[in-house]
C-alpha positions as CSV (number, residue, x, y, z in Angstrom):
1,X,0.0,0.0,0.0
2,X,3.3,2.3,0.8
3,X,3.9,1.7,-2.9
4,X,0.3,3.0,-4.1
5,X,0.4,6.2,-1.6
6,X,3.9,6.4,-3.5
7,X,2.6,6.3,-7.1
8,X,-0.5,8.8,-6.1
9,X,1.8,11.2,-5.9
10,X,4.0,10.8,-8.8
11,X,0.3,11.0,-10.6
12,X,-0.7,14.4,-9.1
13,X,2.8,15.4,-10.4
14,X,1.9,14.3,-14.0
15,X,-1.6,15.9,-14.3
16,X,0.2,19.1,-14.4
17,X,1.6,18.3,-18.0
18,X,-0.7,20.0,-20.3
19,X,-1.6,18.8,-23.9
20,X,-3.2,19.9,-27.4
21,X,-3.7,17.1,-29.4
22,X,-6.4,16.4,-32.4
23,X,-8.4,13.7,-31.2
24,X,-10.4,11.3,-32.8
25,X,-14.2,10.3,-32.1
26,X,-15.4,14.6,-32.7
27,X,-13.0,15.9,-31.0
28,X,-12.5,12.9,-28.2
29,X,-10.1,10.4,-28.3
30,X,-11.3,6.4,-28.9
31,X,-9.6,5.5,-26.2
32,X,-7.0,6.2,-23.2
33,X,-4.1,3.5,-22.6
34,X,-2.0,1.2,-25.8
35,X,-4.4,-1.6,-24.6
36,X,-7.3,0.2,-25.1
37,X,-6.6,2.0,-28.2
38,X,-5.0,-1.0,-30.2
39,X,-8.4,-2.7,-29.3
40,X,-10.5,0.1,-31.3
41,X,-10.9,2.2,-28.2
42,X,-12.6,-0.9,-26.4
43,X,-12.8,-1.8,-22.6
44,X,-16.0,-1.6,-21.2
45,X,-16.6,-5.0,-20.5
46,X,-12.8,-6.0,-20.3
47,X,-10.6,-3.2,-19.7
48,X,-6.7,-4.8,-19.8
49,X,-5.2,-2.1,-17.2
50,X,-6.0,0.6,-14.8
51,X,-6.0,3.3,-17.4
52,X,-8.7,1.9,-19.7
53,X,-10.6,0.9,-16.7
54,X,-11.5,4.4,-14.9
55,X,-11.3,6.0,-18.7
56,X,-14.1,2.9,-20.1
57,X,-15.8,2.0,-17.2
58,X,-14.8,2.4,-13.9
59,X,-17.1,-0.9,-12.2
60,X,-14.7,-2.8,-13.9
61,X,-11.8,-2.2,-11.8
62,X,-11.8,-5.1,-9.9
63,X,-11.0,-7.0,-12.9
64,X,-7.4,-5.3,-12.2
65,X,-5.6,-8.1,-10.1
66,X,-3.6,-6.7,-7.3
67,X,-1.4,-3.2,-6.9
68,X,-1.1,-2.0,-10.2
69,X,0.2,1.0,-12.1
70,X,0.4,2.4,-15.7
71,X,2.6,4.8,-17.3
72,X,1.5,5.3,-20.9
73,X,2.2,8.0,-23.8
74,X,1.1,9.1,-27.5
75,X,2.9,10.7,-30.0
76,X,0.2,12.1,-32.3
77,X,0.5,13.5,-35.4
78,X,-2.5,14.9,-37.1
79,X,-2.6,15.4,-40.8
80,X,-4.7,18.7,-41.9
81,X,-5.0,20.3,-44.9
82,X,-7.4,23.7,-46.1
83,X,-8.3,25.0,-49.3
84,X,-9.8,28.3,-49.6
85,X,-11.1,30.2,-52.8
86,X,-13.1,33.0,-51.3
87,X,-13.7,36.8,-52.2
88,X,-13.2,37.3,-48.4
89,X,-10.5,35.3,-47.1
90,X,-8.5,34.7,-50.6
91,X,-7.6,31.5,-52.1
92,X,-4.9,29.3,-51.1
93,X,-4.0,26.0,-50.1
94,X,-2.3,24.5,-47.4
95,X,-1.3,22.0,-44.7
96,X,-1.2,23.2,-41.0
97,X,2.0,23.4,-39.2
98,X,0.9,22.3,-36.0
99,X,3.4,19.8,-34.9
100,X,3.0,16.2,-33.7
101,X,1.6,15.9,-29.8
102,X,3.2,14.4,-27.1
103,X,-0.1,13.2,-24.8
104,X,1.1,11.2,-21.3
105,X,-1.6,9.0,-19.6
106,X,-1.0,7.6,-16.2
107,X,-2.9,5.1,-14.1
108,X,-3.1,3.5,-10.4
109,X,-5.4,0.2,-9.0
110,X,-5.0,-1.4,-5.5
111,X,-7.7,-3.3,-3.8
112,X,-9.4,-2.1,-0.6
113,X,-10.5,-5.3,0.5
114,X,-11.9,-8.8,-1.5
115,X,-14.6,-5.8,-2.6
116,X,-13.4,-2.7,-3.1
117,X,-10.8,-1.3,-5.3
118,X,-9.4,2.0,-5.9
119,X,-7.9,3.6,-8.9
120,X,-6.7,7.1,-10.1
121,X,-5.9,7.9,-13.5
122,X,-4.6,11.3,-15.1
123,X,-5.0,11.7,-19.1
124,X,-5.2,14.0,-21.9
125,X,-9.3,12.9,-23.5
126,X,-10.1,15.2,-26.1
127,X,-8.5,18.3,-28.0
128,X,-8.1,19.6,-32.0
129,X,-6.0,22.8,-33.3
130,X,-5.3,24.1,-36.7
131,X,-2.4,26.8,-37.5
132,X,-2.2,28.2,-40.8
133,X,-1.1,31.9,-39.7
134,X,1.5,31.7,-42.8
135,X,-0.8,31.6,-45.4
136,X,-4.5,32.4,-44.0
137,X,-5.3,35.9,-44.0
138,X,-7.9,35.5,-41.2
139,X,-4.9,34.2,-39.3
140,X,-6.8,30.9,-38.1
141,X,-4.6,29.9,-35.4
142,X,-7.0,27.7,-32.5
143,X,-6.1,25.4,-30.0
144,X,-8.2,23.0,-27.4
145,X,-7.3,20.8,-24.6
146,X,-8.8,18.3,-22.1
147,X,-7.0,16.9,-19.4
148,X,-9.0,14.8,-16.5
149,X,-7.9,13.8,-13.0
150,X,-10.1,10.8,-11.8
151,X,-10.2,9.0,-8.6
152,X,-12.5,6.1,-8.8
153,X,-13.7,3.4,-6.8
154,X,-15.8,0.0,-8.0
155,X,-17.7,-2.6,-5.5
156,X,-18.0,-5.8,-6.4
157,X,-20.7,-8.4,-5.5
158,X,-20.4,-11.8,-7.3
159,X,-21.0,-11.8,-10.7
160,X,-22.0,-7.7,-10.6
161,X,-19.9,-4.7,-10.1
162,X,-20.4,-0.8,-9.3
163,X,-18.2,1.3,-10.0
164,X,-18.0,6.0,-9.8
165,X,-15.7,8.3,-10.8
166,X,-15.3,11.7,-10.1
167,X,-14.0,13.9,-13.5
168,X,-11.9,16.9,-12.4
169,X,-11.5,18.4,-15.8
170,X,-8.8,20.9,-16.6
171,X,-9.8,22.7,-20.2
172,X,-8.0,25.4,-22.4
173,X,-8.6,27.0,-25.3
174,X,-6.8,29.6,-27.5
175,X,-8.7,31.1,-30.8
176,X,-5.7,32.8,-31.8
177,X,-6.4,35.3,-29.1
178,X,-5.0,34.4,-25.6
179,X,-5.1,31.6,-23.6
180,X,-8.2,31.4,-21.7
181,X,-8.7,28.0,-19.7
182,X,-11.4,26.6,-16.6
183,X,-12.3,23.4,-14.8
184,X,-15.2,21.7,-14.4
185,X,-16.3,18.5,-12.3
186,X,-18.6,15.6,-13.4
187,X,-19.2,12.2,-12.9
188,X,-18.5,8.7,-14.6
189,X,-20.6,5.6,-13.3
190,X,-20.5,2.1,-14.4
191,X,-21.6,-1.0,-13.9
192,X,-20.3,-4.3,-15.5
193,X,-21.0,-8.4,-15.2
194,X,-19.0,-11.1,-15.4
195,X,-19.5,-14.5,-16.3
196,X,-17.3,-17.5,-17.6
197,X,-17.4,-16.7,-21.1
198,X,-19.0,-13.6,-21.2
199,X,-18.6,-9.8,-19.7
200,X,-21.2,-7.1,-20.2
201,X,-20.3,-3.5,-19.3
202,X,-22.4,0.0,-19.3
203,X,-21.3,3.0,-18.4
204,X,-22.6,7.1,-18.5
205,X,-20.3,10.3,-18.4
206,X,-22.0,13.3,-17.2
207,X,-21.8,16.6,-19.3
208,X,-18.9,19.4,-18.2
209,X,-19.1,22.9,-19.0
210,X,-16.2,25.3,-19.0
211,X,-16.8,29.2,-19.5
212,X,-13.7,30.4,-22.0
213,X,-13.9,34.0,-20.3
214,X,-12.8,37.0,-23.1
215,X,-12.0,33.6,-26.3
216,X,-12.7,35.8,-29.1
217,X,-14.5,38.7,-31.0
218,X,-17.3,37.0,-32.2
219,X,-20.1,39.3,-32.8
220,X,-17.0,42.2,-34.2
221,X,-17.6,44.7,-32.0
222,X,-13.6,44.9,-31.5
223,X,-13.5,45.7,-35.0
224,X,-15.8,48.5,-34.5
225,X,-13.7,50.0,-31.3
226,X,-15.6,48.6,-28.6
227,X,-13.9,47.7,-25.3
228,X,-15.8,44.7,-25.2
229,X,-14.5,43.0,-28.0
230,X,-13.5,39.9,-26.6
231,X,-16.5,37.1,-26.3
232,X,-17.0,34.5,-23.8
233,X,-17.4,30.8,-24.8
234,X,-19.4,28.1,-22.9
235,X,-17.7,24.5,-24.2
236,X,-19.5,22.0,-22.6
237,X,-17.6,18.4,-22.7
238,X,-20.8,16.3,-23.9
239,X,-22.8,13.4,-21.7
240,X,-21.7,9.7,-23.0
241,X,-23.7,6.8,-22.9
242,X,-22.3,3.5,-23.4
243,X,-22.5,-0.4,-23.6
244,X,-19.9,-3.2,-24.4
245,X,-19.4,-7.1,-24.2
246,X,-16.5,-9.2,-24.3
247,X,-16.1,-12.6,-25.3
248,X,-13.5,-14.9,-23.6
249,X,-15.0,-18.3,-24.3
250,X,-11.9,-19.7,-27.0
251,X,-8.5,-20.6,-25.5
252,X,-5.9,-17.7,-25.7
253,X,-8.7,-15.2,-27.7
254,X,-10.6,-12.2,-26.3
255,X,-13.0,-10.5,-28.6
256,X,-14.4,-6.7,-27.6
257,X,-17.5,-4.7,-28.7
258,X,-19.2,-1.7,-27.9
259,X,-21.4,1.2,-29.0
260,X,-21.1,4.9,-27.5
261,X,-23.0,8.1,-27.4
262,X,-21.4,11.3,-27.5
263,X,-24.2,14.2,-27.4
264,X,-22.5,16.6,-29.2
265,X,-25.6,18.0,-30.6
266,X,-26.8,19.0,-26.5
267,X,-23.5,20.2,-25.5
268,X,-23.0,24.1,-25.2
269,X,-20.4,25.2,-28.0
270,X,-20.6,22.1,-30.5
271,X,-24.2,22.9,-30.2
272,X,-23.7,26.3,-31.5
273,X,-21.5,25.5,-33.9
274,X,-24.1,22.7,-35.3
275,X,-21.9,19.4,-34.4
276,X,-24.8,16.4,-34.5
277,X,-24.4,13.8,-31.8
278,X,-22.5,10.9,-33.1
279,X,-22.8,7.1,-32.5
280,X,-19.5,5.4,-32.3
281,X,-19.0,1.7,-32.9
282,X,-15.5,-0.2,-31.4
283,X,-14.7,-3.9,-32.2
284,X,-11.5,-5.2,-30.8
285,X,-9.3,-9.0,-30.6
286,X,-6.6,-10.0,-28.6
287,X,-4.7,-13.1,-28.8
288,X,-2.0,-14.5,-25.8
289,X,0.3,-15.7,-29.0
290,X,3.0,-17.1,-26.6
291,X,3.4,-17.1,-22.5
292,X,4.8,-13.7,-22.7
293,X,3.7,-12.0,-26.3
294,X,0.3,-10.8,-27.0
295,X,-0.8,-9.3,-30.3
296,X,-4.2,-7.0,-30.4
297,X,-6.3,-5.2,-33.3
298,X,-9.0,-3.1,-33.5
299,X,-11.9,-0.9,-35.7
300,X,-13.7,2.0,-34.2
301,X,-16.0,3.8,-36.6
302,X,-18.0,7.5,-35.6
303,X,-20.0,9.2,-38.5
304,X,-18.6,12.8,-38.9
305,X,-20.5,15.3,-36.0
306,X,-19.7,18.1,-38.1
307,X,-22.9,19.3,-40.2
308,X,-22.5,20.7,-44.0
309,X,-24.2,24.1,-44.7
310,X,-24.2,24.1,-48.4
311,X,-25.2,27.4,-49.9
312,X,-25.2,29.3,-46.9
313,X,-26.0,33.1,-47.3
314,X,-22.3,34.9,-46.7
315,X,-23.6,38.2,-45.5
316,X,-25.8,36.9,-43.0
317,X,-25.6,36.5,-39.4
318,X,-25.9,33.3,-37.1
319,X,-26.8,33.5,-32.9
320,X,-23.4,31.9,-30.8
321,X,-24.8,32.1,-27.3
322,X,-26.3,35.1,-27.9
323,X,-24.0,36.9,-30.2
324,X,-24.6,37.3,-33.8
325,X,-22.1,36.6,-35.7
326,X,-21.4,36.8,-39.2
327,X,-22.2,33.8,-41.2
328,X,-19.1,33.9,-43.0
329,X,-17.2,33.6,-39.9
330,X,-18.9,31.2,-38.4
331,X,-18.5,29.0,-41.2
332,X,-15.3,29.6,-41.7
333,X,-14.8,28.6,-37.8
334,X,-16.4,25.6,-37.9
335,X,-15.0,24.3,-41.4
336,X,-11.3,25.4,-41.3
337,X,-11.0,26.0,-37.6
338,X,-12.4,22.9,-36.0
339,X,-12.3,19.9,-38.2
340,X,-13.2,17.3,-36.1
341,X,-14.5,15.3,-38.6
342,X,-12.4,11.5,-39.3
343,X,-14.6,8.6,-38.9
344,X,-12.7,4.9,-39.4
345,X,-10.1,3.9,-37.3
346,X,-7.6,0.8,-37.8
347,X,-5.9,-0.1,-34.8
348,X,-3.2,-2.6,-34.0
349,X,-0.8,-3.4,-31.1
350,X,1.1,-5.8,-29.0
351,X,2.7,-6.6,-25.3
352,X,5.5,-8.3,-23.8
353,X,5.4,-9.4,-20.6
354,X,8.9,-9.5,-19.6
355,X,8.1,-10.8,-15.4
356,X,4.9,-11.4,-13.9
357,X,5.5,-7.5,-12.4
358,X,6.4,-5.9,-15.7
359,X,4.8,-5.3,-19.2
360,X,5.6,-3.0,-22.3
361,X,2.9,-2.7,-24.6
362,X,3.1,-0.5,-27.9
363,X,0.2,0.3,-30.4
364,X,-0.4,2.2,-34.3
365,X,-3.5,4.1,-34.5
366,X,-4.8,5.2,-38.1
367,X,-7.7,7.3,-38.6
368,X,-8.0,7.4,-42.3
369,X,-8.7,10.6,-44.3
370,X,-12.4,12.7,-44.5
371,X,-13.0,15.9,-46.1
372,X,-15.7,18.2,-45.0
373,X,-16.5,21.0,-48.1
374,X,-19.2,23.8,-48.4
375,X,-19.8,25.8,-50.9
376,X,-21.5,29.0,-51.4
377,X,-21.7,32.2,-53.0
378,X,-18.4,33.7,-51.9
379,X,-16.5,30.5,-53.1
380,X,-15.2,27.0,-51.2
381,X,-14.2,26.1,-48.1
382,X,-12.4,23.1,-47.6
383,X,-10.7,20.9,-45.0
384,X,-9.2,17.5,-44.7
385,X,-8.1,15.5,-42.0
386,X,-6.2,12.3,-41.3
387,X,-4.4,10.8,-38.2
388,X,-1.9,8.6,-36.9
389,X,-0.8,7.5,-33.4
390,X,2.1,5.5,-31.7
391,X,1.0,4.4,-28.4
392,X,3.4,2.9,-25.7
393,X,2.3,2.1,-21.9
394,X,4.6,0.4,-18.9
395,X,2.7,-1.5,-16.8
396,X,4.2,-2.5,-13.0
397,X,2.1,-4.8,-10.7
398,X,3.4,-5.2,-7.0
């Protein structure tokens, strides 16, 4: 337990690291954790380690055996690319010069008692940026970042398990006009069953709302001299809803699904900036190749929450929490600011289990290319957006 209290505190260290990354499902990632993400963002019903548990589905810690603790880390490097032909904003063409992303994930498990266990993870969950200052007249330079702190603790009572999590949310923004950043609280609960062959999870993220005080001039009235020209912004991190299974019935072979709800469409911000909420689909296999190897792959599939306005009317004006902005803008905003619109995922990944205390496991994340284009009287605005990800995680059980 020494060892736990010990690792607690190297965790509160690592929640101050602070992340923008492009993410994946919207603007969330599929999953937290190599074991996770190289099963298609999967672990519900089967979580393989303390991060994917508290991050999945928190009533499934107990399937954690004994003290144990996860270092993980991505290196994500988002591919994005605008075209503009406008009689506003120019024409030109380019790729973004964001650089790759360096996102750390840790997580802890011990058990209380033959009941109760603990965990605490600390992760980067959601973010997207573009920078294309160089070349963009607007200057479209915008940044967002999640990080969560989570303490959680599961019960278990046979076959069926209980688990909460409090969210301690840490979010910041930058729309190319100052860092502005908040925190919010929420809650994940979960519940999950176990039988011989078969686990069955469910879980449900509350929504968390940050207020981005002074973000950016989005009604102009900097432009025309006023003192008030920076907004404020109300991003809400959206309620999810979710359910996976897991099969374990064939020697050596796990198999993952699961389906999640992410109600972008409810959730202040995406809402004004007409995201749809988005079902997300995750399949996931693992095989124990030899006593120490194990080789995993995985599919996670979420329809594009971002909504085409074709034809839109240029000159006119659309309500952001009460500000009216011009439509052009707010086009231009959602399109080539915020393209959080990739959809299929290929996954694969692997771990060695070099003692029965220590474990490397790596993992390749793809999300293949989408485009999102509207056109209107002024001309085109384009953007497209691919993603890959190296995932590697240490895992130390005591």
């Amino acid at each position: 337990m020494k060892k736990s209290v010990n690792l607690l505190a190297a965790a509160f260290v690592i929640t101050g690291l602070s992340l923008n990354a492009f993410a994946t499902n919207g603007d969330n990632m599929i999953g937290v954790g190599p074991t996770s993400r190289a099963m298609g963002g999967t672990g519900m019903a089967a979580p393989q380690d303390a991060i994917s548990a508290i991050f999945s589905n928190p009533a499934a810690l107990g399937q954690v055996k004994g003290d144990s603790f996860n270092f993980a880390g991505t290196w994500f490097a988002p591919a994005v690319k605008a075209t503009v032909v406008s009689g506003m904003a120019g024409n030109w063409k380019v790729n973004s010069k964001d650089q790759p992303y360096a996102i750390p994930a840790i997580g802890l498990a011990t058990p209380v008692n033959d009941r109760f266990t603990f965990g605490i993870a600390a992760y980067g969950v959601s973010g997207m940026g573009v920078d294309y200052r160089n070349m963009d007249p607007m200057k479209t330079n915008t940044k967002v970042s999640v990080m969560k702190f989570v303490p959680a603790l599961a019960y278990k009572n046979g076959a069926l398990s209980y688990g909460a999590g409090l969210d301690i949310d840490y979010q910041a923004a930058d729309f190319g006009k100052g860092l502005s950043h908040g925190y919010a609280l929420g809650l994940r609960l979960g519940a999950a069953y176990e039988t011989e062959k078969w686990n069955f999870g469910a879980t449900y993220v509350t929504p968390q709302n940050v207020t981005h005080e002074r973000i950016y001039d989005f009604d102009g009235e900097g432009a025309m001299g006023s003192f008030n020209g920076y907004d404020p912004l109300k991003l809400e991190n959206p309620a999810q809803y979710g359910a996976g299974v897991a099969y374990k019935g064939l020697d050596k072979w796990l198999f993952t699904g699961e389906v999640k709800y992410l109600d972008w469409g409810n959730a202040d911000g995406y809402s004004d900036f007409d995201w749809e909420s988005q079902t997300v689909f995750g399949l996931g296999v693992q095989n124990k190749t030899t006593e120490k190897l194990t080789l995993r792959a995985g599919w996670n599939y979420g329809k594009n929450p971002v909504k085409e306005h074709q034809n839109f009317n240029p000159m006119g004006t659309t309500d952001v929490q009460g500000m009216a902005m011009n439509t052009f803008g707010y086009e231009y905003f959602r399109v080539i600011g915020f393209p959080g619109i990739v959809e299929h995922h290929l996954t694969l990944g692997a771990g060695y289990e070099f003692s029965p205390k220590f474990a490397l496991n790596v993992g390749y994340k793809k999300a293949f290319s989408t485009t999102i284009k509207e056109v209107s009287s002024d001309g085109t605005l384009k953007s497209e957006l691919s993603e890959t990800a190296y995932d590697f995680g240490l895992t130390f059980k005591f």
